[in-house]
FITISE-175998 format. One record per residue: residue in one letter; x, y, z of N, C-alpha, C, O in turn. Coordinates in steps of 0.2 Angstrom, whole numbers, plus 5000, padded with zeros to 4 digits. Each point is the difference from the previous one (the first is absolute). Layout:
# residues N
aXYZXYZXYZXYZ ...
***
This chain:
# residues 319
x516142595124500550024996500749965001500249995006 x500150004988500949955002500350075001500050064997 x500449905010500450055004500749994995500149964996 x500350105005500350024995500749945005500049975005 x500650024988500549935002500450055005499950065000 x500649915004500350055005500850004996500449955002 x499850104994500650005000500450035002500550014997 x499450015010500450045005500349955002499849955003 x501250054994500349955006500150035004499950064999 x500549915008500550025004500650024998500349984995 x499750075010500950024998500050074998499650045002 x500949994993500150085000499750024993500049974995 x499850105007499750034995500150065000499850045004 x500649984992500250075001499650054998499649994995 x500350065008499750054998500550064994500450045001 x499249924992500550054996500250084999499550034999 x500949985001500150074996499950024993499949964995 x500050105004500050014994500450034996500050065002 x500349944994500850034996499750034995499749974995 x500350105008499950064992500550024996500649995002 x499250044993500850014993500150075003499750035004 x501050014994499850065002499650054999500150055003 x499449944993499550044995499449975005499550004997 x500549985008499549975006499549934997499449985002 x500950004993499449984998500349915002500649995002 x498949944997500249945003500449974997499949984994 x500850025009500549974996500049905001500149965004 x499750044989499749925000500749944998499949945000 x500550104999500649974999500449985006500349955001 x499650105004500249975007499749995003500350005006 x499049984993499549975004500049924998499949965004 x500450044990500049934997500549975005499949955003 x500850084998500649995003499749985007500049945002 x499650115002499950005005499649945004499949985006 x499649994987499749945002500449935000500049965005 x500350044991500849964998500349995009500049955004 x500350104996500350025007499649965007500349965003 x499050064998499749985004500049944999500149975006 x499949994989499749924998500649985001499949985006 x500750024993500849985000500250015008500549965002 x499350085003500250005007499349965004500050005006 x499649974992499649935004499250044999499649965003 x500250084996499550035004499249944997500249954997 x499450065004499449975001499650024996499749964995 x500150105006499650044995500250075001500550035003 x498850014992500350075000499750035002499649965004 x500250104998499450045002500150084998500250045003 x499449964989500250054996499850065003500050005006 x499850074989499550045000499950015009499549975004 x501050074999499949995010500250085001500350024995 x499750005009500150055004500850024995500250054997 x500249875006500750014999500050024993500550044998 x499149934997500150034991499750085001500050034994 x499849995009499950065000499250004997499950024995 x499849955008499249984996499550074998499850014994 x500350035013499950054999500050064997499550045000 x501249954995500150054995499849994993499950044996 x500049885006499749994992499450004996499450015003 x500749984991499350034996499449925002500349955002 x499250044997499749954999500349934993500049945000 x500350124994500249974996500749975002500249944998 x500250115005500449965003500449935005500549975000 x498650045004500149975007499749914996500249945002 x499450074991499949944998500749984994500249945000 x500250104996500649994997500749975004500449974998 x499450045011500749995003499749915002500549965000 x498950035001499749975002500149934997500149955003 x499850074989499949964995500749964999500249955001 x500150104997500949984998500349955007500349954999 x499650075006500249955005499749945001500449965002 x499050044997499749914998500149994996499649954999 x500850074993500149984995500949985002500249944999 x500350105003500549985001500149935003500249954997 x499550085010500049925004499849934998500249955004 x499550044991499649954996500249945004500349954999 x499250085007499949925001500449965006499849955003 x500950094998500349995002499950015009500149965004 x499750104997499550015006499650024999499950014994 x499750005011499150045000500150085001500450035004 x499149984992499950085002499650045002499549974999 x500350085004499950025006499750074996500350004995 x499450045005500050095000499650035002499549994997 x500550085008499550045000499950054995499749994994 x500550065008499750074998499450025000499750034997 x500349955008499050025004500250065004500250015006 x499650054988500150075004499450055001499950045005 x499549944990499650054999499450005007500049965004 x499750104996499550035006499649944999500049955003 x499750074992499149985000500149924997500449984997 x499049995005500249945001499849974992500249944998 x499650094999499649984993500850024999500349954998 x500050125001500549984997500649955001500449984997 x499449995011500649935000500049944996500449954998 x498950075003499849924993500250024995500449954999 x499550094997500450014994500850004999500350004995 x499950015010500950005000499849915002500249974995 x499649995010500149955000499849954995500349955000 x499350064994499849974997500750014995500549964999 x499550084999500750054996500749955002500449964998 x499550065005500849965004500149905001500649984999 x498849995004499949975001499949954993500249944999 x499550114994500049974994500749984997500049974994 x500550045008500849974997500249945002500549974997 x499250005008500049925004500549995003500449965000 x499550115006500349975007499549985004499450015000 x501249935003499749975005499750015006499849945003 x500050114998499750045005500050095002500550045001 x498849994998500250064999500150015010499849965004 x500450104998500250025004499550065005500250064999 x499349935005499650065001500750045004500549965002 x499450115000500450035004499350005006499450004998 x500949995008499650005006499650075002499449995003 x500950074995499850055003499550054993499850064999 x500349894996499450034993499149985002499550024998 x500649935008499249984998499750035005499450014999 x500950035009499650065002500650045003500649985000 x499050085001500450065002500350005009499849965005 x500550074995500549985008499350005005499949965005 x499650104993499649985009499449944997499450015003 x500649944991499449984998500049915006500649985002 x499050004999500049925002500349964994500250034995 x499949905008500149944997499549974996500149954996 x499250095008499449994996500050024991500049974994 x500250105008500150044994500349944995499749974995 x501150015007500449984995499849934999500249974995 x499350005008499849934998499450024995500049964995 x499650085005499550034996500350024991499949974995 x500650075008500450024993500349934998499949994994 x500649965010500049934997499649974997500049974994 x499650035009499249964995499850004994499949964996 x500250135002499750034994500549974997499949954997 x501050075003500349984997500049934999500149984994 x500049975011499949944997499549974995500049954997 x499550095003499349974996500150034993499849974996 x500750105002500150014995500449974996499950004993 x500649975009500649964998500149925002500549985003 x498849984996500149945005500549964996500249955003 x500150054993500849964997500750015003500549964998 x499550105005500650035003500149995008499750035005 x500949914995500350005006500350075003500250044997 x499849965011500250055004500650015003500249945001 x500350105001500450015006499850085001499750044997 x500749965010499950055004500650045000500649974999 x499250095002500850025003500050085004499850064997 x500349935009500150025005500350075000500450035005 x499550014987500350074997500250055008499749985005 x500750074995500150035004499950084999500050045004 x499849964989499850064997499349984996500049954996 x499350115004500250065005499949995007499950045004 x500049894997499950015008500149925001499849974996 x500450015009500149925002499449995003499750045005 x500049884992499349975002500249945002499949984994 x500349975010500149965003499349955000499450024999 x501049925001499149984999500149985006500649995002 x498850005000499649965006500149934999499949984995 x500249975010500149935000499149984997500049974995 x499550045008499250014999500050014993499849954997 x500550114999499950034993500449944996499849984994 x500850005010500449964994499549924999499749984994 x500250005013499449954999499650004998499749945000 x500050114997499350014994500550014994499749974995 x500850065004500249994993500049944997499849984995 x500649985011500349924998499249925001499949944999 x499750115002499549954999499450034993499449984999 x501150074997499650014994500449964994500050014994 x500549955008500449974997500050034994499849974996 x500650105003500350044995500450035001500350034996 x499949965011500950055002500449945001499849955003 x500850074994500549944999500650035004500449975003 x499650084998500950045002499750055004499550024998 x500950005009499850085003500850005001500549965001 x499550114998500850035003499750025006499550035001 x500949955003500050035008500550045001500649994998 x499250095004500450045002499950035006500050065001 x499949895004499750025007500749995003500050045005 x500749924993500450015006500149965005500450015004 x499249974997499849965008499949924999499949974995 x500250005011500149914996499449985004499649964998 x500350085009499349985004499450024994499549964998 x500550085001499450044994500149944992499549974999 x500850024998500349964997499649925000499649974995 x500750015013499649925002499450014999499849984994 x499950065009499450034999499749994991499449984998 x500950055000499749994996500149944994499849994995 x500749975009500149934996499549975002499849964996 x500050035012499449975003499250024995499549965001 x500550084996499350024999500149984994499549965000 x500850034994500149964994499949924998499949974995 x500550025014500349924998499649954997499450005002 x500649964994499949954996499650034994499749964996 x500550125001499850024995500350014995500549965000 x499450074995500650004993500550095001500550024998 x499149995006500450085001500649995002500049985006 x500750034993500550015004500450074999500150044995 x500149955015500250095001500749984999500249945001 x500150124996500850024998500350055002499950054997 x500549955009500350055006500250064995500149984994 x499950095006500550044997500350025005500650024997 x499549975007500550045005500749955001500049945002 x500650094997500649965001500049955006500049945001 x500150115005500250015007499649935003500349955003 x499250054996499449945001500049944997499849955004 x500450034988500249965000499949925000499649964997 x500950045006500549915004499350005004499749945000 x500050125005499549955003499449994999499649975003 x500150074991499449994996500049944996499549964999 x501350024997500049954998500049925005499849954997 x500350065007499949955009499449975000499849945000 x499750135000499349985000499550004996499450005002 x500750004989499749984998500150044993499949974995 x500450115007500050034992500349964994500549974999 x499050074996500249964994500750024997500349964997 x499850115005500750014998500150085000499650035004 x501050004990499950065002499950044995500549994997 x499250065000499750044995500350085004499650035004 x501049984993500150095004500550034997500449954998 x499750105000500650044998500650004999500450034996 x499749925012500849994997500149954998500649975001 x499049994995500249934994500250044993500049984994 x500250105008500050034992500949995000500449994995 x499850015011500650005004500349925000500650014999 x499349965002500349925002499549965000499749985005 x500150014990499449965000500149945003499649975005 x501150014991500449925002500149995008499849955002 x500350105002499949995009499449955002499949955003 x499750124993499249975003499949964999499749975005 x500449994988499849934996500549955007499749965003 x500950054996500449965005499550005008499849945001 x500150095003499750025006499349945000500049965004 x499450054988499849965001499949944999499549965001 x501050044996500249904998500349995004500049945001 x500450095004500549975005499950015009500249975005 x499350084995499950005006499749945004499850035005 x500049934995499849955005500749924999500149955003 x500350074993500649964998500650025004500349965004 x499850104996500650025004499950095004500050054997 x499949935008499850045004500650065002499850065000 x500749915000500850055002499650044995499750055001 x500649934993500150054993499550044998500150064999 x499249895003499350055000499950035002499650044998 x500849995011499950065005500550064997499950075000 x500649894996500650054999499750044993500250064999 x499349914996499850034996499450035003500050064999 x499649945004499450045001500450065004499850064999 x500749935006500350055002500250054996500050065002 x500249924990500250044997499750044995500150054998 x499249905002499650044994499450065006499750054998 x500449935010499550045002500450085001499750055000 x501049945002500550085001499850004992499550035000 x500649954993500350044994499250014998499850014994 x499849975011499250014995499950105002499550034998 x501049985006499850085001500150064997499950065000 x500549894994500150054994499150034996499950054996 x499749895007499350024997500050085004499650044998 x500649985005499850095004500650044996500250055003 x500149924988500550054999499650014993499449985000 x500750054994499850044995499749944997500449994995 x499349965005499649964998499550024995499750065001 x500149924993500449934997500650034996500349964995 x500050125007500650014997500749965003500550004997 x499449985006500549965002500049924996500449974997 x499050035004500049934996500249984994500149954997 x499850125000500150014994500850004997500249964996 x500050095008501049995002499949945000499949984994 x500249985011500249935002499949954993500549964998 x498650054998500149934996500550054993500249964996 x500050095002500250044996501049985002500550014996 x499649975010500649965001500049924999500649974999 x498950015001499949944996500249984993500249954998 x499750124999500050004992499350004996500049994994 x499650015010499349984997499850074994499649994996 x500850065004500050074996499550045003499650024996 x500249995010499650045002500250075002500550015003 x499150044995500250065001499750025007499649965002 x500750105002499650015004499250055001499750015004 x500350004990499450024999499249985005499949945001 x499950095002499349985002499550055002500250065000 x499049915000499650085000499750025007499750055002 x500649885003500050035005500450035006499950015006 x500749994990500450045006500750044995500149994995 x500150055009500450034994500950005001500450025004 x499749934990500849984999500650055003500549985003 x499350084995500750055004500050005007500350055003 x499249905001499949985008500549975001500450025005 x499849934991500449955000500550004998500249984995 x500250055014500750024998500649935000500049954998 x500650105007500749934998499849965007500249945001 x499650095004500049945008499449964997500149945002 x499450064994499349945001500649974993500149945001 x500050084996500349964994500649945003500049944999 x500450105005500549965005499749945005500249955002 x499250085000499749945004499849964995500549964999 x499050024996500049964994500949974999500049945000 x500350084999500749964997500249975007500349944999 x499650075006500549975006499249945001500049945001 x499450094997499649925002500149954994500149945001 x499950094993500249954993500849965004500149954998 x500150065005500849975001499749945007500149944999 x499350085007500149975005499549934995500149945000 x499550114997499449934996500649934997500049945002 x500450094994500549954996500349955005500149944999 x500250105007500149955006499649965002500249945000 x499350075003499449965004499949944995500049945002 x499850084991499549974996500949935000499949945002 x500750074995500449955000500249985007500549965000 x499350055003500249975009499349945002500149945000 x499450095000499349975001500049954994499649954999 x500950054995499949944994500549945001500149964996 x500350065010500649945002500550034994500349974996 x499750095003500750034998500550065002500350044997 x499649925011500750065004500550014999500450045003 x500049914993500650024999500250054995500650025000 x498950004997499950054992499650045003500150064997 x499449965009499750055004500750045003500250064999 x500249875004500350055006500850034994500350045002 x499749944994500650034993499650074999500350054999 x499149955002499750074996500050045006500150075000 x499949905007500050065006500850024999500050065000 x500449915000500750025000500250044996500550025000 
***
């Protein structure tokens, strides 16, 4: 069988959100915005239909409608990425995949902990890969290292059988660790698979040794850092310790009302996002998380014109 082409580039992928109307339903008018947004601050690609869009909540017809419109917006200009890989039984994953995977993104997304249950082996989840890849042999893969309902970390062993069926192009790593990481950079090397850090803090030194870049939550926040970080970290070292330092303290806003926060923040962009979402509830989010949002929108606007050789108009804004 021809192995599928690898359009996973390096570099940042954000894990999109998703913007509901106040009537809860997909506001497609500021999704359009928000694709816009992403493309105009550097990013690489996208990573629809995730956790962060609230994949969860949505209907089947949904999860291929948020799906569809985002590799239609993008046209072309990056690659697109999508899970929504939620259901139990595995027959019905194939029909969400086949479903989803039918709008012509460029890699559907398995979630790690759909293919067995927290006490099953790695046997299990290689088994359940099987079936699914023999169902859909036209559909490139990525992984992702979901945290709900349960985090499944792959095995260095497990990742190196995915990457020798030459159909996983992307794993999001949310292991956190840069030894476990190597590790699993070692088990892929010379294949088409490439890992992309989610974790902030980690970073600068996954990027050191090999990571393809970064795919995590707060590219909903400052994409333009991240993109900076990976084009410039092996060029200027000073800048690049001062920006990793910056995205690894302000990545801890991921432990505040997420993705309602993120929500505030791209709706200070102007993108017209309401705060509506169906997985957390808006009257949570009160004036201190909103004040943390406003004073990070002011540090981003600094960093991003200092690190671009314009500190004389950074250090006017500090004043």
């Amino acid at each position: 069988m021809e192995q599928p082409a690898n359009l996973i580039v390096d570099g940042v992928w954000p894990t999109m959100v998703t913007p509901f109307t106040e009537s809860n339903e997909i506001d497609f008018k500021a999704l359009e915005k928000l694709v816009e947004w992403y493309i105009a601050k550097g990013v690489d690609g996208l990573f629809a239909v995730c956790q962060s869009s609230e994949m969860f909540k949505l209907s089947l017809e949904e999860r291929v409608q948020l799906a569809g419109f985002v590799k239609k917006q993008a046209a072309g200009r990056v690659p697109v990425i999508a899970s929504g890989h939620v259901s139990d039984s595995i027959q019905d994953q194939i029909e969400e995949i086949k479903a989803i995977s039918a709008v012509g993104i460029d890699a559907f997304v398995m979630v790690s902990n759909r293919l067995a249950a927290q006490d099953e082996s790695d046997d299990v989840w290689k088994r359940n890969a099987e079936i699914i890849l023999a169902a859909v042999p036209d559909v490139a893969f990525g992984i992702y290292e979901c945290p709900f309902p349960y985090k499944r970390l792959m095995s260095p062993e497990l990742l190196a059988w995915c990457a020798s069926t030459g159909r996983f192009l992307f794993l999001k790593d949310t292991c956190c660790d840069v030894e476990q990481i190597q590790a699993k950079l070692d088990a892929v090397k010379g294949s088409q698979l490439k890992i992309f850090n989610a974790n902030s803090a980690t970073l600068l030194e996954t990027l050191k040794i090999g990571a393809a870049g970064f795919s995590g939550i707060m590219a909903n926040f400052h994409p333009d850092l991240y993109a900076w970080l990976f084009n410039n970290w092996n060029k200027d070292s000073d800048k690049a310790a001062l920006v990793q330092s910056y995205l690894g303290v302000s990545s801890m806003i991921e432990h505040q009302l997420y993705p309602l926060n993120a929500k505030y923040y791209l709706q200070q962009q102007g993108l017209g996002f309401t705060l509506q979402c169906r997985a957390r509830n808006q009257e949570d989010f009160i004036t201190k998380e909103r004040l943390v949002m406003d004073q990070m929108k002011q540090l981003d606007q600094w960093l991003g014109l200092f690190v671009n050789g314009q500190a004389a108009v950074a250090n006017s804004i500090a004043k």
